[in-house]
TIPAVEX-145593 format. One record per residue (C-alpha): z, y negated, x. Coordinates in steps of 0.2 Angstrom, whole numbers, plus 5000, padded with zeros to 4 digits. Layout:
ZYX;...
This chain:
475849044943;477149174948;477449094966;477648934958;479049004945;479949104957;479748924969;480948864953;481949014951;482549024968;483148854969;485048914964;484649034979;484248904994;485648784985;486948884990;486848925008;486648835024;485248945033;485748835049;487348955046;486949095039;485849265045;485149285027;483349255023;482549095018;481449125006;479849075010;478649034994;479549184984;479449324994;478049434996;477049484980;476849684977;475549754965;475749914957;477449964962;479249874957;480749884968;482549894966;483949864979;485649874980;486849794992;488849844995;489549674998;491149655005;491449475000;493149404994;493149584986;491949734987;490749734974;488849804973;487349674971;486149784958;484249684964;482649724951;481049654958;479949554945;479049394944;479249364963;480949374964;482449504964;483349484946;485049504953;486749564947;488449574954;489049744949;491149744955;491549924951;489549974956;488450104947;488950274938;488150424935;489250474918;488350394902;490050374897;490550244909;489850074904;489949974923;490349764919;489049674928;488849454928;487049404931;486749304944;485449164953;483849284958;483549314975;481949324988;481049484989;481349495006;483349505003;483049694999;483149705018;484549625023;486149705031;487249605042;488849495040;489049315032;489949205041;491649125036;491548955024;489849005017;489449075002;489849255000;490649265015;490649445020;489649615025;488249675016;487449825019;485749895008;486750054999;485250124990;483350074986;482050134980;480550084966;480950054945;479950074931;480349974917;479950044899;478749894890;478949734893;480349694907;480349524905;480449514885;481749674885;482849524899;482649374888;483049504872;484749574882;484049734881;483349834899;482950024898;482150064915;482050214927;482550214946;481950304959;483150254974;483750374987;485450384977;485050354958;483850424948;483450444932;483450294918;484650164914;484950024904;485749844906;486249754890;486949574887;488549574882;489049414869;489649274878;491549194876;491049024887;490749134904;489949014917;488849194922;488149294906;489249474906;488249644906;488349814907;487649934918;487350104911;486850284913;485550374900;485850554895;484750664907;484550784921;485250624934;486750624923;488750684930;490250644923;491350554933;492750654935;491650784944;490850674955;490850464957;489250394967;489750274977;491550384984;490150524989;488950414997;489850255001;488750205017;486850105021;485150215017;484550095029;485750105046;486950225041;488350115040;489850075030;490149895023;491449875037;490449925052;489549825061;488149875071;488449905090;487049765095;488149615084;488449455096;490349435098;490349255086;489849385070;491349515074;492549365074;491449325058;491849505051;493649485054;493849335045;492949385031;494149535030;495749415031;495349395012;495049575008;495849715005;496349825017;494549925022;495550095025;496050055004;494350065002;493450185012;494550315007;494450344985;495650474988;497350404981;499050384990;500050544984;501750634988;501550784995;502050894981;503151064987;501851184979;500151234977;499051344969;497351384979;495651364970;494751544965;493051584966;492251674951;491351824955;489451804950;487951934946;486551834956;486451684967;486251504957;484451454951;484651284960;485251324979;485251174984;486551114974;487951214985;488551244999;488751425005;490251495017;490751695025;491851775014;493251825023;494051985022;495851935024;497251845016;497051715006;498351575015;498951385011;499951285022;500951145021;501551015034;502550895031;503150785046;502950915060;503751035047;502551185044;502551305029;501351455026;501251525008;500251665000;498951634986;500551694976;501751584983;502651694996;503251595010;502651705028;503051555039;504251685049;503051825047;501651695058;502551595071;501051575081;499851505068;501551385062;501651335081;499751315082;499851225065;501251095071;500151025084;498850955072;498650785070;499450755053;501050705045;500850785029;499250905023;499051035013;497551165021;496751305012;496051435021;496251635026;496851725039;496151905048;495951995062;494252025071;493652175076;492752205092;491252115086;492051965077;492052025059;493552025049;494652195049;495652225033;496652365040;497052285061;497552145047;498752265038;499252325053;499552175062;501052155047;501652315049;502152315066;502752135065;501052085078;500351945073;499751835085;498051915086;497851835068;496651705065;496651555053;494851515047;494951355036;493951265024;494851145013;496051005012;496650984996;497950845004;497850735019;498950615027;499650545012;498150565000;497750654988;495850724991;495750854977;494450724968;493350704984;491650804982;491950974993;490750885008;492050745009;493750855010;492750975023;492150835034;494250765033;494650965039;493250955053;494050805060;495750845059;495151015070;494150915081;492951005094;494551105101;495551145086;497151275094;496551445096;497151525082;496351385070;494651375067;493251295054;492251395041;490451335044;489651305026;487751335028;486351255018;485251425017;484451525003;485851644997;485151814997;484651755015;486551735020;487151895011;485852005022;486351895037;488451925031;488052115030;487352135046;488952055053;490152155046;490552025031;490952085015;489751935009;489751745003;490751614997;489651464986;490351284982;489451164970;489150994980;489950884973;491450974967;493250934966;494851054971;495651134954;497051244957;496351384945;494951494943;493551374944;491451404940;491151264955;491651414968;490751584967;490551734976;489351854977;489552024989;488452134996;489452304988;490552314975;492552284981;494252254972;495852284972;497052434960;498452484957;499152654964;499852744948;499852914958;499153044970;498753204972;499053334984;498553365002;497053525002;496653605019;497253515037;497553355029;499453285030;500053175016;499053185002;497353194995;496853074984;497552904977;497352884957;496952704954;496952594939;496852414932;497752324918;496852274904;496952124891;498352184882;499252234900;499252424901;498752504914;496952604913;496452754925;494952694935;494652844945;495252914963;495052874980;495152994994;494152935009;494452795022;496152845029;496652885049;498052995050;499152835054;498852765038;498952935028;500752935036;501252755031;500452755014;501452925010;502952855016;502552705003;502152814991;503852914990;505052774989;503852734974;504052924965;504552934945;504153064932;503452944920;501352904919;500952734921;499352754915;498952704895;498152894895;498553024906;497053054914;496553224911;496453384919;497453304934;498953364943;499753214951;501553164959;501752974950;502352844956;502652654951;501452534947;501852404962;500552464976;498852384978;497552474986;495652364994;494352494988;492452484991;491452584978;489652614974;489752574953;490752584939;490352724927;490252724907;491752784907;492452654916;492852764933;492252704951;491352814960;490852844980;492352744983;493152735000;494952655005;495052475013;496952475015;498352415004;498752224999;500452165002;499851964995;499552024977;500552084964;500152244955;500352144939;498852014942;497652164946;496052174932;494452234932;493252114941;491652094932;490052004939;489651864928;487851774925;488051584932;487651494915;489251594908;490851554921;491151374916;492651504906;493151584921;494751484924;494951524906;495451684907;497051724908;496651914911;496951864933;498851894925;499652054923;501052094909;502851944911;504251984904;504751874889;502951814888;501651824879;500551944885;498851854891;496951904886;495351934897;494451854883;492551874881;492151694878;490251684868;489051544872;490451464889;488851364895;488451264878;488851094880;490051024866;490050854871;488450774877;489450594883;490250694896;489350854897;490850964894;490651154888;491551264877;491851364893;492751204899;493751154886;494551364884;494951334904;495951184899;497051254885;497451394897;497851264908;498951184897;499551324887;501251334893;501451134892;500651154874;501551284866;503251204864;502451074852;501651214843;502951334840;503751364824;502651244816;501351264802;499751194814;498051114805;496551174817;495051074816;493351164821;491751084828;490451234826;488851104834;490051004844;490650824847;489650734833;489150864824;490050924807;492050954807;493051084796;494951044794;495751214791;497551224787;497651384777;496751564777;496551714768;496751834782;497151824801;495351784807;495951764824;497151844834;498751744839;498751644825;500051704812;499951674793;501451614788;502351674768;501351584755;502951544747;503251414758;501551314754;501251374732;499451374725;498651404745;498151514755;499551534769;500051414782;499251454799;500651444814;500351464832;501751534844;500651614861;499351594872;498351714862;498051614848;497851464856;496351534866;495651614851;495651484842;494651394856;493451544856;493151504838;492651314841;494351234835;494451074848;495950984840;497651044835;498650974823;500451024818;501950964805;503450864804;504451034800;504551204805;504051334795;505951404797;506451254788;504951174780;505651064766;506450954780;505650864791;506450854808;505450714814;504550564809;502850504815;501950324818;500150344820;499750154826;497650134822;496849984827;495649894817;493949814823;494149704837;495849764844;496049734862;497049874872;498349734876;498849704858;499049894856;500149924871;501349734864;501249834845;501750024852;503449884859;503549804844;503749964835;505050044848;506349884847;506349884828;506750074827;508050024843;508649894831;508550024818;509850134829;508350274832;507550344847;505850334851;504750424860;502850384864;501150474868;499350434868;498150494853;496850554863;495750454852;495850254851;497750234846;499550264850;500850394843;502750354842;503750514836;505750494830;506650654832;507950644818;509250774811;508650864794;509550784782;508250724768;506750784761;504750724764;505050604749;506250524758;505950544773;503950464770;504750324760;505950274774;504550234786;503250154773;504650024772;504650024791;502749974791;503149874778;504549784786;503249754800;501849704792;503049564783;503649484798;502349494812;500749494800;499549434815;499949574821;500249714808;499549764791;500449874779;498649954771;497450084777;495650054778;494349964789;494349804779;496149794779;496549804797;495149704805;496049614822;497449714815;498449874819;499149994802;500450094807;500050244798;501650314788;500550434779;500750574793;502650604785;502050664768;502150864764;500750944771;500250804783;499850834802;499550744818;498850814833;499950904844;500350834860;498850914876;497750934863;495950884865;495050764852;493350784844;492750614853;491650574865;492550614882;493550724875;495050614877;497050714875;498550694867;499950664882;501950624881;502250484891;503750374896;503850214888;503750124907;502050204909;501350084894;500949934904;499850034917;499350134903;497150094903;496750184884;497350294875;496250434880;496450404897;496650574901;495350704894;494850874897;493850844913;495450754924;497050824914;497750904930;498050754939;499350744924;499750904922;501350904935;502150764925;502150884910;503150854895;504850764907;504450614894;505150704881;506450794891;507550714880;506950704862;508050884855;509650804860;509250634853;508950674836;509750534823;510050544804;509250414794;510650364785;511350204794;509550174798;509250154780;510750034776;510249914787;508349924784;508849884764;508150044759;508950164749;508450364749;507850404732;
C-alpha cells in the first residue's frame, strides 16, 4: 500500500523531467523501503539561485522542501520554506549538475544527512501544519519544527523551518551553519565544483546554469564587501583559572611572548600598529618590506612579533633589545587572524574560516619573517606542559566558531604555566654590595578608581646591560612625589613617575596583595602605564563579562574614571531566544558607553530591571530613596514634588552598575534636569497594530517626516529596538509640557484625519489593528522613551540606533541591530544626529500653520 501511494505521489516528480536528459534518478516503484530508521537529506542547489532542498523520508518518498536562505541553528530565526512535489528515496544520493532547459537546471550537492525522529505521528502532525522532529545529520542536530504558514493563494504552501531551544542551539550572530560548513558530506565539494571525472558536455552544462546565477564568488564568500577602515582594535584574550570543560569546542595556539602587532595594507601600502595604536612601520622596515609582497590589495592581519632564542622560543628581552638598538630584522611576525581580506569584511566568519584565508594568503613559503601560528586540536593541560618545555609562556584558546570583536572577548582565553604581568615602576631603591644601578624596582597597579597600589618589588632578572639602561630610564623619570595611593612602608626609595612598564614573572600573590618570588622579564614600550591593572584568573562560566570591564583602562583626563567591576552571576542567560548573558549585555554598554552617554546626560533617566530576565517580571524605576548604585546620581526632589528624586546618569560608572543590577533598558526625558520645565525636544513613538507589515511602517516613519517638513521642523529617526520606529524634533525651549504635548497630539490627530488607512489617533490594541498610533503620550511631564543604544527587554535583545533617513528603505526591522551584532554598527555611531543641536526650531510658526493655538 505504501509503494503504491508513493507510485502516486511521485507523479509530479517524473512529470517534470526528461530522464533522456537529465543525470537525476528515476524512481523506480518509490525508492527503496527502510524499516526502523527515517532519513533526512539535504541538498545545496544552485538552480536559478542558491537555495537548500530540506528531504524527510516517509511513506516511500522524500517529503521535500525548498529552503532559499537554508537552515539555522538560532531558535530565533524562523527560515521560509515552500513545499514542494516529494521525491525518490534514492535522490538522497544524488550530487552532480542538471543540464540547461530542464528543470532545476543547476548543481546539487548532498550538504548534510543523516536519520530523523519524528515526535508522534509524522504524518498526522504534516496534514495538521504542525512537525516537531529531531535530526541527527552530520551538520544539525538536535529538534526542529516545520509549521504551515496560512496561505494568501500561493501555488506552493509557505513554511517555516525552525530551531528548538537545546544544547544544538547558537545564535546566529555567533556562528551561521551553512557560512561555516558550506561544502558536500558526501564528496567534499562546493555547490560550484565539479567533480574532476565530469565529461566535458556537464561543465559546459555547469557554466550555463551559472549564466543565470549570481556570481559564485558572491556566494562562497559570506564575508561582506567592506572598506578598509584606517584603524583597528585587536581582539584580547581573558585570562582563565582552568582549561574549558568541553575542549573540543576550541582551537588552541602558543602564546607568544612578544608584541602584540596589526597591520594594515592597503594597495601595496603597508602600516604596522601597536595593540595601542602606535604606528612602528619605520621602526620594522624589514617585516613592512616582507609584508608588501603578499598577495593582497587591502588586509588587515593580526598577529605578534619576537625574537627567538637559540632554541626557537620567544625572547622578551633580544625583543626589547632588538628596539633599543634600532636592529630589527631578526624579528619575527607569527600570525593568526585576518580580521579583513581583499575587500571583505571576515570579522563574522567562525575563527577556522579567517585562519584558513591567513593560511592561504602565506602559502607554503610565506617571506621569512612571516609565519603562521598553528592552532592544535589537543587536551589543553597536554599543550601547556608541551608550551613549557619549549620555552612558552603557555596557550592561547579560541571558541570554534567565533567571530573577531575588537575588545576583550570570553571566546579567546589564555591560560599560563606561571603567573606573568606587567607594572608600573613608581620607584627603586638603592644598589647594596657590587651591584651598579640600583637594587630593586617597586611596582604597582592601578585599581578601579585609578590610583596606583604598591604590589611589591622586584630585584632579580637583570644583566648589567640592562641594570644600566633601565637606570638611565629611571633618572629622566625622578620626582619627589609618591605615586603610590599609600606610601609603602618602611621603604626608602628614589621615586620616579608612573610611565614605565616592567614584564614580571612571580610565584603568587599574597593577602596582602604583594607578589612574591618575582623575577624581571624586561620593560614594555607597547603599553601604556595607565592601562596596567591587576590580572586575575577567571573560572570560564564567568568571563562572558570580560570585555565588560573597563578596568583594562588606566585614569583619562576629563573622563570619567572606569571601574573593574565584579560582575555576579556573568554566565546566567537573560534571554533564552538568543541565549545572551548578563555578562554579554554589561560588555555591550561598555561598548557603547561613549556612544551612549551623550543621550543620557543631563537628563532625569527611567531604568527598567529584569531581575529573571527576558520574559520574566519588569520593574520600571524612575525615582529612589537613596543612591543604590554607584554612578547614578539623585537629582533635587524639588524638581519632581511628592517623589522620591529623579535618577540621572552622566558616566560610564553608572551605566555599568546599573547593568550589574539587571536594568536592561534605559529610558530618559524630553528635558534636562537643568531646565526640567521645558522640554527641548519632541518625541513620535510610531507602534504598529496587529498585522502591520514592515513596509507600511517604513511609508508611515515618511509620512510623519514630510508633515513635520511641511510643518517647517526637522526630524530626525531611529529604530525602537522593539517592533516600531522613533522620530525625535529637537526644538528650542520656549513652552511648557502642556504645550508642548498638546501640539503634537494635534499632529497625530492631523494625521490620523487625513490618511486614516493608515494612521489612528487612539492607543490601544483594538484601535490600531492594520494600523500605526503615533504615540504623542511620550511629551507629557514625566514621560520617557528609551534612550538611543539602549537594549530592549525582547526577545533578541534588539537596540535603539540613530539612523539617517536614507537608511529607512534598506532598513530590515526595527531591531535590526541587537546586543549580539551592534559592532558592525558601532563605527557609524551617532553621525545621524550630528546635526540635531544646531537644528533646534521653536513651535510657534509650526503652530499657526497646523491651526493650533498654545494654550
Amino acid at each position: 500500500m505504501a509503494h503504491a501511494s508513493a507510485r502516486e505521489s511521485l507523479a509530479r516528480y517524473h512529470g517534470k523531467r526528461d530522464f533522456a536528459r537529465t543525470p537525476e534518478p528515476r524512481a523506480g516503484g518509490g525508492g527503496r523501503q527502510r524499516k526502523g530508521v527515517l532519513s533526512f537529506v539535504i541538498q545545496k542547489h544552485h538552480a536559478s539561485h542558491l537555495h537548500y532542498d530540506f528531504r524527510l523520508e516517509l511513506d516511500g518518498t522524500l517529503k521535500s522542501w525548498a529552503v532559499p536562505k537554508g537552515p539555522c541553528l538560532d531558535p530565533s530565526v524562523k527560515r521560509m520554506g515552500v513545499h514542494v512535489e516529494d521525491h525518490p528515496l534514492s535522490y538522497a544520493d544524488f550530487e552532480g549538475t542538471i543540464p540547461p532547459k530542464q528543470y532545476g537546471a543547476g548543481s546539487v550537492i548532498v550538504w548534510d544527512r543523516g536519520e530523523w525522529l519524528p515526535e508522534g505521528d509524522a504524518r498526522r502532525a504534516l496534514a495538521e501544519g504542525k512537525l516537531k522532529f529531531e535530526l541527527r545529520g552530520e551538520k544539525l542536530h538536535g529538534h526542529w519544527t516545520l509549521v504551515r504558514m496560512r496561505g494568501h493563494g500561493e501555488k506552493q504552501e509557505p513554511w517555516l523551518l525552525i530551531k528548538e531551544h537545546d544544547d544544538a542551539a547558537r545564535p546566529l550572530a555567533d556562528y551561521d551553519v551553512v557560512q561555516a560548513l558550506p561544502d558536500s558530506v558526501l564528496s567534499g565539494r562546493g555547490v560550484d565544483d565539479l567533480p574532476a571525472s565530469a565529461p566535458k558536455k556537464t561543465s559546459a552544462a555547469a557554466k550555463a546554469a551559472r549564466a543565470t546565477a549570481p556570481k559564485p564568488a558572491a556566494r562562497k564568500n559570506p564575508a561582506p564587501k567592506a572598506a578598509l577602515p584606517p584603524e583597528l582594535s585587536p581582539q584580547l584574550a581573558t585570562l582563565v583559572a582552568a582549561p574549558p570543560a568541553s575542549p573540543g569546542d576550541w582551537l588552541y595556539e602558543l602564546k607568544f611572548d612578544g608584541y602584540r602587532l596589526l597591520t594594515r595594507i592597503d594597495g601595496g601600502k603597508v602600516r604596522c600598529i601597536t595593540r595601542n595604536g602606535h604606528d612602528w612601520t619605520d621602526r620594522l622596515p624589514a617585516l613592512a618590506k616582507a609584508l608588501a609582497k603578499l598577495p593582497t590589495r587591502s588586509a588587515w592581519l593580526d598577529g605578534e612579533i619576537v625574537v627567538e632564542n637559540a632554541q626557537g622560543a620567544p625572547d622578551f628581552q633580544a625583543l626589547q633589545n632588538a628596539f633599543d638598538r634600532a636592529s630589527t630584522n631578526a624579528i619575527v611576525y607569527w600570525l593568526f587572524d585576518a580580521p579583513f581580506l581583499d575587500g571583505r569584511d571576515l570579522r563574522a566568519m567562525p575563527v577556522e574560516e579567517r585562519r584558513a584565508r591567513l593560511a592561504a594568503l602565506l602559502g607554503d613559503r610565506p617571506p621569512p619573517p612571516l609565519r603562521m601560528s598553528e592552532a592544535f586540536e589537543a587536551a589543553p593541560r597536554d599543550l601547556l606542559l608541551s608550551a613549557a618545555r619549549l620555552g612558552f609562556e603557555g596557550i592561547v584558546g579560541k571558541r570554534k566558531g567565533s567571530g573577531y570583536v575588537s575588545r576583550r572577548s570570553p571566546d579567546w582565553i589564555k591560560l599560563k604555566n606561571q603567573l606573568r604581568q606587567e607594572f608600573v615602576i613608581g620607584g627603586h631603591t638603592a644598589p647594596k654590595g657590587a651591584r651598579a644601578g640600583f637594587g630593586a624596582l617597586l611596582l604597582g597597579v592601578y585599581d578601579d578608581e585609578g590610583m596606583l597600589q604598591y604590589c611589591g618589588n622586584v630585584g632579580t632578572g637583570f644583566d648589567a646591560g640592562r641594570l644600566k639602561d633601565i637606570k638611565a630610564r629611571l633618572d629622566r623619570e625622578q620626582t619627589g612625589d609618591c605615586p603610590f595611593a599609600t606610601r609603602p612602608a618602611g621603604v626608602k626609595a628614589q621615586w620616579v613617575r608612573p610611565v614605565l612598564v616592567a614584564e614580571v614573572v612571580f610565584g603568587a600573590w599574597t593577602h596582602e596583595g604583594r607578589i612574591r618570588h618575582s623575577a624581571f622579564q624586561g620593560l614594555r614600550i607597547d603599553k601604556p602605564a595607565a592601562e596596567v591593572r591587576r590580572e586575575t584568573p577567571q573560572a570560564l562560566s564567568s568571563i562572558a563579562c570580560a570585555a565588560a570591564a573597563p578596568a583594562a583602562r588606566g585614569p583619562r583626563q576629563g573622563a570619567s574614571k572606569p571601574m573593574d567591576m565584579r560582575i555576579t552571576h556573568a554566565e546566567r542567560v537573560i534571554d533564552t531566544a538568543s541565549g545572551i548573558t548578563k555578562g554579554e549585555l554589561v560588555a555591550y554598554y561598555a561598548q557603547v558607553g561613549a556612544l551612549m552617554l551623550p543621550h543620557l546626560k543631563r537628563r532625569p533617566v527611567a531604568l527598567v530591571r529584569a531581575p529573571d530576565g527576558v520574559g520574566g517580571e519588569l520593574f520600571f524605576q524612575k525615582h529612589a530613596q537613596k543612591s543604590e548604585l554607584p554612578g547614578v546620581k539623585l537629582l533635587d526632589p524639588a524638581l519632581d514634588p511628592d517623589h522620591d528624586p529623579l535618577l540621572q546618569i552622566d558616566a560610564e560608572r553608572g551605566l555599568l552598575s546599573a547593568a550589574q543590577m539587571n536594568v536592561i533598558e534605559f529610558h530618559t526625558w524630553n528635558a534636562t534636569s537643568n531646565a526640567i520645565g521645558q522640554p527641548d525636544r519632541m518625541t513620535f513613538d510610531l507602534d504598529p497594530g496587529e498585522g502591520v507589515a514592515w513596509a507600511r511602517m517604513q511609508e508611515a516613519a515618511l509620512l510623519v517626516q514630510t508633515l513635520l517638513t511641511e510643518l517647517g521642523l526637522p526630524a530626525f529617526l531611529k529604530t525602537s529596538g522593539g517592533k516600531g520606529l522613533h522620530v525625535v524634533v529637537p526644538i528650542r525651549r520656549r513652552y511648557g509640557w502642556d504645550a508642548v504635548k498638546g501640539f503634537s497630539q494635534a499632529v497625530v490627530a492631523h494625521l490620523a484625519e487625513t490618511i486614516p488607512d493608515r494612521f489612528v489617533a487612539r492607543s490601544g490594541p483594538r484601535n490600531r489593528v492594520g494600523k500605526i498610533f503615533v504615540d504623542y503620550l511620550r511629551n507629557g511631564f514625566g514621560a520617557t522613551t528609551v534612550s538611543a543604544w539602549s537594549a530592549r527587554s525582547r526577545p533578541g535583545l534588539g537596540i535603539s540606533v540613530p539612523l539617517d533617513w536614507d537608511e529607512l528603505p534598506a532598513l530590515q526591522s526595527a531591531a535590526q541591530w541587537t546586543v549580539r551584532n551592534a559592532a558592525e554598527r558601532l563605527a557609524v555611531g551617532n553621525r545621524p544626529w550630528a546635526a540635531m543641536d544646531a537644528s533646534r526650531k521653536g513651535l510657534g510658526a509650526a503652530m499657526k500653520k497646523l491651526g493650533h493655538a498654545p494654550p
